[in-house]
Backbone as a ProteinNet text record, in pm:
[ID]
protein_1_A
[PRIMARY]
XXXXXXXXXXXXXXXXXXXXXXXXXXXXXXXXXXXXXXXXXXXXXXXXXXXXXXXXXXXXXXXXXXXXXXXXXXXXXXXXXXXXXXXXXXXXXXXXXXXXXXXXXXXXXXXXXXXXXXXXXXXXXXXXXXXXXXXXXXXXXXXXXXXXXXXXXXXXXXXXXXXXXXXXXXXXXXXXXXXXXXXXXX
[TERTIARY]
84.3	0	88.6	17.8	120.8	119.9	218.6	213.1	111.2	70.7	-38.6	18.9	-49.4	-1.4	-146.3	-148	-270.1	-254.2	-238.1	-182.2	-308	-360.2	-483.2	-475.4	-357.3	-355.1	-374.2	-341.6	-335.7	-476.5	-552	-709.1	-755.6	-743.3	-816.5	-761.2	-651.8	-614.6	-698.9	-710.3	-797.8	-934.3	-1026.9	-1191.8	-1164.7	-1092	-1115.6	-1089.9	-1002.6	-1026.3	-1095.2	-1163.8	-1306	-1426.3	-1404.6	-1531.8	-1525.1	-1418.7	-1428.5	-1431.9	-1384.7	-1442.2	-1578	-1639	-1816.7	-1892.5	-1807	-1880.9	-1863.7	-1803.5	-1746	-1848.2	-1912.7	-2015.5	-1965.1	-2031.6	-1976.8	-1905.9	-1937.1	-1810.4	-1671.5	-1698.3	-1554.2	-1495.6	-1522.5	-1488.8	-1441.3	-1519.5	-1400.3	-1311.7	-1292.3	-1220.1	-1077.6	-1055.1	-1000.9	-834.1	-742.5	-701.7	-702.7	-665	-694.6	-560.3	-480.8	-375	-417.4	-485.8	-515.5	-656.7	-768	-864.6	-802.1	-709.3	-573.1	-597.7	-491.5	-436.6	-574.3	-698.5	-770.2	-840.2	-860.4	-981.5	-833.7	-674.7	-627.9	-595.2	-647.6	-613.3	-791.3	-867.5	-963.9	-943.4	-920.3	-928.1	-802	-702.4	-595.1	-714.1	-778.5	-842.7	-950.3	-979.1	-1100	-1031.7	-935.3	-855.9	-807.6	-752.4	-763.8	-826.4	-950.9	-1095.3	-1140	-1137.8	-1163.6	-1070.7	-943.8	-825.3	-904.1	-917.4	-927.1	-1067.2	-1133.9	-1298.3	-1260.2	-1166.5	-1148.3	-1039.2	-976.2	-919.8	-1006	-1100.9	-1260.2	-1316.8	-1299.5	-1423.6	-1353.2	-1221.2	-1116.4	-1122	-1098.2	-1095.1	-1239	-1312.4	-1462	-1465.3	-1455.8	-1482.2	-1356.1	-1262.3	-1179	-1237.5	-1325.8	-1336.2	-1448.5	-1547.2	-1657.4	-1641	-1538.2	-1462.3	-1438.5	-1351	-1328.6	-1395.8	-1532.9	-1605.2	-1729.2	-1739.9	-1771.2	-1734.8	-1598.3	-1498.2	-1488.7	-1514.5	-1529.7	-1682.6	-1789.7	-1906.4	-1962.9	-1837.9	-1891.9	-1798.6	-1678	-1607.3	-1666.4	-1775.1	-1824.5	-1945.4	-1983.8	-2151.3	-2113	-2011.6	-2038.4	-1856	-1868.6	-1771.5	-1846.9	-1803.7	-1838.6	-1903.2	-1886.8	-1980.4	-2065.3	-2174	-2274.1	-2145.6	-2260.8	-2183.3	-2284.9	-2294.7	-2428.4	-2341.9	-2461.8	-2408.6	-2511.1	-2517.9	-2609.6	-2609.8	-2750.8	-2701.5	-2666.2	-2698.1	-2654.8	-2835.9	-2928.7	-3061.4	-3078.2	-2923.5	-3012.2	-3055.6	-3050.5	-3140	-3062.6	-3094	-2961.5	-3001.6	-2828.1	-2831.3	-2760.8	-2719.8	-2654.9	-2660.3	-2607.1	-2635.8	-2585.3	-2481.2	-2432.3	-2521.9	-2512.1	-2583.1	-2591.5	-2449.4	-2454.4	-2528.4	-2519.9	-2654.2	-2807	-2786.4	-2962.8	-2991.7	-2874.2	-2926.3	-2899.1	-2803.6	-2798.8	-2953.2	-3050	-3170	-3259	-3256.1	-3302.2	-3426.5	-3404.2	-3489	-3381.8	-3479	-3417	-3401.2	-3287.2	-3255.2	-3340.5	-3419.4	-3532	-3622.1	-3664.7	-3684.6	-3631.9	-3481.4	-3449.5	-3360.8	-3353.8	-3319.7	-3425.8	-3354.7	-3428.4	-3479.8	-3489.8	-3549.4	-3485.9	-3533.7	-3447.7	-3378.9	-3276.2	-3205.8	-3226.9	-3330.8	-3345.9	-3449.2	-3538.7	-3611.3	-3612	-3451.7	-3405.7	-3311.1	-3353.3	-3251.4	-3311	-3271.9	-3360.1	-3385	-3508.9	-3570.4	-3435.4	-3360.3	-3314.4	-3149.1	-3131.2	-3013.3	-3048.8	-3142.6	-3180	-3111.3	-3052.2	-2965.1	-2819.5	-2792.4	-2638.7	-2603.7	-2740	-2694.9	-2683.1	-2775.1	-2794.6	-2640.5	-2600.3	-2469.7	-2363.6	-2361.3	-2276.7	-2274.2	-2333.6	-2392.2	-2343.1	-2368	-2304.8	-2173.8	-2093.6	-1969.5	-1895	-1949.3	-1845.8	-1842	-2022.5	-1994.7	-1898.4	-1914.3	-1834.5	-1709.4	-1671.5	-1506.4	-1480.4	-1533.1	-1468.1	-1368.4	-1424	-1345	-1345.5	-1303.4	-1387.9	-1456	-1564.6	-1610.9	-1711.1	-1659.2	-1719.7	-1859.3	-1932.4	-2004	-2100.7	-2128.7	-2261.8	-2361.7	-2438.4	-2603.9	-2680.1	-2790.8	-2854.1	-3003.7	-2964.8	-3018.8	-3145.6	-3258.5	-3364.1	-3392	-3395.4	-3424.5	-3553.9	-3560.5	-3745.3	-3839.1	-3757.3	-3859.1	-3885.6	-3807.9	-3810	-3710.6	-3583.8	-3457.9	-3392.2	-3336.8	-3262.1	-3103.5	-3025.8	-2893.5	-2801.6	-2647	-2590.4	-2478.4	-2483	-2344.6	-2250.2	-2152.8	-2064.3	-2075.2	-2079.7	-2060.6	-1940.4	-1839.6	-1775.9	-1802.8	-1787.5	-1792.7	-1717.4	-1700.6	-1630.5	-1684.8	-1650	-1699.8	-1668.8	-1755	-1745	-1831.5	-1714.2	-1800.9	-1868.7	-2000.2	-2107.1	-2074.9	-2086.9	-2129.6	-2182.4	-2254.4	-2326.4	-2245.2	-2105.5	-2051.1	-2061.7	-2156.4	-2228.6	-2191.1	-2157.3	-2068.6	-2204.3	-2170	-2244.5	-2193.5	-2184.2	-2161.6	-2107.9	-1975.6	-1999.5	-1952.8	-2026.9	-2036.8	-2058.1	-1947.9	-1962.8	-2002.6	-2101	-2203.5	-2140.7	-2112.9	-2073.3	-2161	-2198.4	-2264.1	-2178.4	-2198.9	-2080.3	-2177.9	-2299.1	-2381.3	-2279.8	-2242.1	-2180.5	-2074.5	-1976.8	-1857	-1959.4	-2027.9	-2128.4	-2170.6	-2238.8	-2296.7	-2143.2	-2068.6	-1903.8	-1859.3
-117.8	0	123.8	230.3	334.7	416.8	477.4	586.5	708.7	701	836.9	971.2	1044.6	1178.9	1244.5	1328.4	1376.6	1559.8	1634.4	1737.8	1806.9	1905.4	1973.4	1944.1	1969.1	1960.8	1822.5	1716	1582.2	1595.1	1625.6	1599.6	1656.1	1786.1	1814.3	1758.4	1715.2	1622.9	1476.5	1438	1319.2	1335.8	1413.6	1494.3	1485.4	1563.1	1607.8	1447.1	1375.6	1215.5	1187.2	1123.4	1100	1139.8	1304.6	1334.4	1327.7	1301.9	1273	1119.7	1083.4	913.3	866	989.6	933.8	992.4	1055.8	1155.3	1075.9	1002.4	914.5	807.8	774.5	685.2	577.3	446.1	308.1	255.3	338	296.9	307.9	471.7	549.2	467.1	406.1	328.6	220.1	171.9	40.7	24.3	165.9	175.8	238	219.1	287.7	133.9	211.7	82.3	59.5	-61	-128.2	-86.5	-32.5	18.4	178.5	233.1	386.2	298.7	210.3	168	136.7	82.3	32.7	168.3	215.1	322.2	432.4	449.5	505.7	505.7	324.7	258.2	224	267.3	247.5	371.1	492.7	637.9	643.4	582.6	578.8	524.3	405.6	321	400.5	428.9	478.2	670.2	732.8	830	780.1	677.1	617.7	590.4	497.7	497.6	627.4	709	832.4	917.1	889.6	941	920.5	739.5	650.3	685.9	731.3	724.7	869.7	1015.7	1071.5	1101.2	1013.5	985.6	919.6	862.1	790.4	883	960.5	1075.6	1177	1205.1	1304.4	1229.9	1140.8	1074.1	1053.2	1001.3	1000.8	1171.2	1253.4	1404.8	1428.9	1381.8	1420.9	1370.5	1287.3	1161.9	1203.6	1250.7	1361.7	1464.9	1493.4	1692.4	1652.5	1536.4	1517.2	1469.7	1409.2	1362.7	1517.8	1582.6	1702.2	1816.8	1826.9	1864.9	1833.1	1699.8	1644.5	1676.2	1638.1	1738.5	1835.4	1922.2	2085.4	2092.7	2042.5	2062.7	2006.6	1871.7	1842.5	1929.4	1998.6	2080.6	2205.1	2258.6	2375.2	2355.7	2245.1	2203.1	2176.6	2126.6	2031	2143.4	2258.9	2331.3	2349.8	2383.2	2414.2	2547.5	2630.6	2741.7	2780.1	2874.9	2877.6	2998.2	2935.8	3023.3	3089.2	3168.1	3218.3	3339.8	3349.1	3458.4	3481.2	3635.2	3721.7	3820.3	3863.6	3975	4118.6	4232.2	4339.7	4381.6	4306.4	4382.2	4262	4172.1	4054.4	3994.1	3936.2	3815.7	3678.6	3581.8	3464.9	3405.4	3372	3295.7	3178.7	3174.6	3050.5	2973.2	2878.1	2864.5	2715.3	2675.6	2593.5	2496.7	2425.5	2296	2366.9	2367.4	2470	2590	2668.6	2789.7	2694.3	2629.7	2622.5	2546	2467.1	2455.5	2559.5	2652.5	2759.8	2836.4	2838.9	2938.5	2818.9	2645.9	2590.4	2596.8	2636.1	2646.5	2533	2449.5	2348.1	2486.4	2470.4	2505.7	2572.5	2538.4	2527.4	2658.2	2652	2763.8	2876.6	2918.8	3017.8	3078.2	2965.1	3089.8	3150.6	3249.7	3379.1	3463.3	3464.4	3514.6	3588.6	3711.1	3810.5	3738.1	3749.3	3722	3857.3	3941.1	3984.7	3975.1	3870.4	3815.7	3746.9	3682.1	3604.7	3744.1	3857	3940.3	3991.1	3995.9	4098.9	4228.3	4255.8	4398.7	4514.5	4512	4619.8	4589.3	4507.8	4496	4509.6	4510	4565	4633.9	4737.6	4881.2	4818.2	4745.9	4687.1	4621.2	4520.6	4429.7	4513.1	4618.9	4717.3	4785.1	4816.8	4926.8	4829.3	4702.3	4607.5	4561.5	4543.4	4539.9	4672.2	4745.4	4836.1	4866.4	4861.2	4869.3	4798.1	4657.6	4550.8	4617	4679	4646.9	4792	4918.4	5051.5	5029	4935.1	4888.2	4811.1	4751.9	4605.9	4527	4543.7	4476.9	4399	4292.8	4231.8	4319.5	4334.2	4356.4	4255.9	4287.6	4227.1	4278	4222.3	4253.5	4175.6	4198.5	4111	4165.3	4019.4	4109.8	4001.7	4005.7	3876.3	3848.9	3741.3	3669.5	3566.8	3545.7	3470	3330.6	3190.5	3109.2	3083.1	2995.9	2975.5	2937.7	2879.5	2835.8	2975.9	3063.3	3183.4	3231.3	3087.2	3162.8	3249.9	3319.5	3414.3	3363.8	3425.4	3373.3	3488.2	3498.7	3592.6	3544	3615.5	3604.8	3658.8	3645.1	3677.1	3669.7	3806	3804.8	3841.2	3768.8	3808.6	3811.7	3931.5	3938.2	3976	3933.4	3996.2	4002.2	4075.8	4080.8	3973.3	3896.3	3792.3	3806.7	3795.3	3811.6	3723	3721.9	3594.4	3556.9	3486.4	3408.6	3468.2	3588.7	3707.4	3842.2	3846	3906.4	4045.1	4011.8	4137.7	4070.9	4195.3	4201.3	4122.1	4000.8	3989.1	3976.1	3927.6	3926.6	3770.1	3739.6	3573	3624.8	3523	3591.7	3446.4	3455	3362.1	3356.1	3302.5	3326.6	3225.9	3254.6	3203.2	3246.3	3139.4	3177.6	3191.1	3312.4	3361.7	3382.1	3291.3	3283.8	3278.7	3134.5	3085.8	3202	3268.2	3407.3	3485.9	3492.1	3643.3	3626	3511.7	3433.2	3474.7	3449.5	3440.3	3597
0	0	0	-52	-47.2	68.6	64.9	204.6	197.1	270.7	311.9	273.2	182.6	147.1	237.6	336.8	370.5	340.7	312.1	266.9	210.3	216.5	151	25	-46.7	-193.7	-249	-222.7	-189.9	-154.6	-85.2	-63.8	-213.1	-247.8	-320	-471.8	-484	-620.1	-594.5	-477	-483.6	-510.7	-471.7	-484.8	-636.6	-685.2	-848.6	-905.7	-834.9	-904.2	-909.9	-798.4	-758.6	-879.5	-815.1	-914.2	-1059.2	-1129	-1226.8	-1329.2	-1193.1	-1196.3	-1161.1	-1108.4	-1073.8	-1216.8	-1248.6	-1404.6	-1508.5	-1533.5	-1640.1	-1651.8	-1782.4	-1847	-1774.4	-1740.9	-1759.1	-1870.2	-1982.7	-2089.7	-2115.3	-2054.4	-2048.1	-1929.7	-1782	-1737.1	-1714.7	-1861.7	-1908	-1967.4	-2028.6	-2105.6	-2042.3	-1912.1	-1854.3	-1836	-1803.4	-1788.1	-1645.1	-1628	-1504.2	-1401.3	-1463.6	-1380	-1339.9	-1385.8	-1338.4	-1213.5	-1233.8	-1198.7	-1052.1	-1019.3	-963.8	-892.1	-898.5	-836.5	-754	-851.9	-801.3	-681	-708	-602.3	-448.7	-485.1	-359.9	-299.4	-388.4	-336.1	-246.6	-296.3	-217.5	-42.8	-71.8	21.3	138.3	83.5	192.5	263.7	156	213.1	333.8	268.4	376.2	490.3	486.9	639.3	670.5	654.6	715.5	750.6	668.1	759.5	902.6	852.3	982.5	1109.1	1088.6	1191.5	1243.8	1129.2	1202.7	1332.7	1196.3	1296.6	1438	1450.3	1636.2	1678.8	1657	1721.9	1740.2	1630.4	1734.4	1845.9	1774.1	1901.4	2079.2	2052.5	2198.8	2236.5	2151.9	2194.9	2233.6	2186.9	2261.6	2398.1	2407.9	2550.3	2644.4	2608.2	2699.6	2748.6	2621.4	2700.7	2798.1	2750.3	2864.2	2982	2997.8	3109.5	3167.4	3139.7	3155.4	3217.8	3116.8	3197.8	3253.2	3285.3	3381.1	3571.8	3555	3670.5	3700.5	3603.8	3679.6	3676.2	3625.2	3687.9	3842	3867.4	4020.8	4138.2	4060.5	4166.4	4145.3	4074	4064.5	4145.8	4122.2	4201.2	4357.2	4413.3	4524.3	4614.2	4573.5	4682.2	4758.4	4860.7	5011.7	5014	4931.9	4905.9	4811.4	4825.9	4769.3	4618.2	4482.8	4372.1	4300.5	4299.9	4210.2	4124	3964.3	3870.6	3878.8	3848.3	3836.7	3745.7	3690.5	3587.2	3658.8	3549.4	3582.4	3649.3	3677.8	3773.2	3903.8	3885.4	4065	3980.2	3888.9	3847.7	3850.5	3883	3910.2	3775	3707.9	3565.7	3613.3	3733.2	3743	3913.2	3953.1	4101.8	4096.3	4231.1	4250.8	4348.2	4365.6	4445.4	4572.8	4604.7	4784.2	4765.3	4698.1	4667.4	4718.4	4622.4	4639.9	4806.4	4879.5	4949.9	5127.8	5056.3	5130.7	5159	5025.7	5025.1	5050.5	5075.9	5061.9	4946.8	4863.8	4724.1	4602.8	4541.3	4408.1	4302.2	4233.7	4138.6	4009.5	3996.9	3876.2	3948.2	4041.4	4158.3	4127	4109.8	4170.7	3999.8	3904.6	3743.5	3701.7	3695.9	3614.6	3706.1	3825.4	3966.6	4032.7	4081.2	4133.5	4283.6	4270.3	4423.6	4571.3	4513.8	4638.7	4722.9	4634.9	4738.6	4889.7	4848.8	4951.3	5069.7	5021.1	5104.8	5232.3	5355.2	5451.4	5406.7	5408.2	5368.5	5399.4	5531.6	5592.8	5495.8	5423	5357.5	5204	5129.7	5012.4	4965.2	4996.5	4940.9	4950.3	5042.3	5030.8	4924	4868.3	4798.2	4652.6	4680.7	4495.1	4503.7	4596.7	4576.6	4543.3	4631.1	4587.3	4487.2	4391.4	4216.5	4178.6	4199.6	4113.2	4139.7	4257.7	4266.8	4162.6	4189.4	4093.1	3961.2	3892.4	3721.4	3722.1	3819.1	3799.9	3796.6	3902.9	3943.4	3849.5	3806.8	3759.9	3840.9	3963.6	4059.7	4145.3	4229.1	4313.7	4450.7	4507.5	4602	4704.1	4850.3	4927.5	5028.6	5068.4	5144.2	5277.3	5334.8	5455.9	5443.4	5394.9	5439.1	5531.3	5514.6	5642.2	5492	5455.7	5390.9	5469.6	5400.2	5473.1	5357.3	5395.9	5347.8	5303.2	5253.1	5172	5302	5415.2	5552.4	5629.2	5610	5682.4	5768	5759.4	5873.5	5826	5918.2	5869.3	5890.5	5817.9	5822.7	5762.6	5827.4	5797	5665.7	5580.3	5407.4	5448.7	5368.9	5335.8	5178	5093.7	4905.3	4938.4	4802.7	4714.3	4560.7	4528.8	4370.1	4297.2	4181	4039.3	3929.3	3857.7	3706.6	3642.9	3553.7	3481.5	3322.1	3231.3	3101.7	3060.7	3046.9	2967.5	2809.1	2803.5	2676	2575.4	2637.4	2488.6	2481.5	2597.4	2593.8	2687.9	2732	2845.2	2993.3	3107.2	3203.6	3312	3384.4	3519.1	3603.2	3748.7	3863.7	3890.2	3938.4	3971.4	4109.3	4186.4	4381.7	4450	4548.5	4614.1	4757	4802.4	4915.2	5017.4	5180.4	5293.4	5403.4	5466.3	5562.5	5680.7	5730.5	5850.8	5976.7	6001.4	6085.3	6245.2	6240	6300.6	6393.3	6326.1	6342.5	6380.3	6351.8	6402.2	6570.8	6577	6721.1	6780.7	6748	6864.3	6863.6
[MASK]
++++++++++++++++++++++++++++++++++++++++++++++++++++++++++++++++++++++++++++++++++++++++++++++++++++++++++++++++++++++++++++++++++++++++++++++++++++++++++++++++++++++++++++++++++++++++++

């Protein structure tokens, strides 16, 4: 067999074979000799294995990246702190496992939903200035407010935030929520 030429030009001198071997009458085909017939049907067959080779090098590079991110979705889901993104009005676009069971609210619950529902009335204004610090700064900022769960407890945060660019290219909030209940009592 011959050695593999894989080379763009080499692809596209093989296509124009091809297609001009699928254009050709069944007559003009027999008339062909059997040494070009030869050569054609093994410039095929070596393209086909290099298809095939590269078709199982997508497929191992796929089943890597899902592996991949597989792993950063359970170290993003299952940290010890709550992660929530938010847009530029409090609206949560995103939320980690510990989030939802920080607000004790499921997930499905709480996208698209303003996060200041879950805020104590008397911390409302903290959480708006803290939103706007980050998108003015572009910087990280921190803050405490006293957050209330879906049963009605109240509990004390700790935000951190930074600017994080989305996917449509517009600036939101990624903030990571601690409950500093515990430090507060002491």
């Amino acid at each position: 067999m011959k050695k593999s030429k894989t080379g763009p030009k080499q692809h596209i001198k093989l296509r124009k074979q091809t297609e001009e071997f699928l254009n050709k009458t069944p007559q003009a085909i027999k008339k062909m000799s059997p040494m070009d017939v030869r050569n054609l049907v093994e410039d095929l067959q070596i393209h086909q294995i290099e298809l095939e080779m590269h078709n199982d090098e997508l497929r191992k590079a796929l089943e890597e990246l899902e592996k991949s991110r597989m792993k950063y979705f359970h170290l993003y889901d299952h940290v010890p702190i709550g992660y929530f993104t938010f847009d530029q009005n409090g609206l949560i676009l995103e939320v980690n496992h510990t989030g939802t069971e920080l607000l004790g609210v499921q997930r499905r619950y709480l996208m698209k939903r303003g996060f200041s529902r879950f805020i104590a009335s008397d911390f409302q204004d903290v959480f708006h200035c803290h939103r706007k610090r980050v998108f003015e700064t572009k910087t990280k900022q921190t803050c405490e407010l006293k957050l209330v769960k879906k049963d009605g407890t109240l509990f004390h945060a700790q935000l951190e935030s930074i600017p994080v660019q989305g996917d449509d290219g517009n600036f939101q909030i990624g903030t990571a929520i601690t409950d500093i209940t515990e430090g507060k009592r002491t």
